[in-house]
C-alpha angles and dihedrals in degrees: 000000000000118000104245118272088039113132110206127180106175134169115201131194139184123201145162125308100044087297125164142166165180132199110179143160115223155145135127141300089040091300127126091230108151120039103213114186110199119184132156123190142175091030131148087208127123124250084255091047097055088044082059099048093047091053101047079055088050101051097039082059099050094042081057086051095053101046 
């Protein structure tokens, strides 16, 4: 979940191989700012575990931003 105020445009994919991924434009006061490029690959994870994984990233990035 995104701080209010926060613009995001993503595109997401899932493949073989255990891939996933997330492409997405975004930064504060309603403004892509930051480009972030998330992909996972040759896991044994499940799909909800690589959500989960790409969202603990995501929100570790945008906690640094925030700081």
């Amino acid at each position: 979940v995104l701080p209010a105020g926060w613009f995001i445009a993503d595109k997401t994919g899932a493949g073989e191989r255990g891939a996933r991924g997330i492409v997405a434009l975004l930064g504060p006061n309603n403004k892509a700012e930051r480009i972030v490029v998330i992909y996972l690959r040759d896991t044994p994870a499940s799909m909800a575990e690589r959500n989960q994984q790409i969202a603990g990233i995501g929100a570790a990035l945008i906690e640094h931003w925030q700081r």
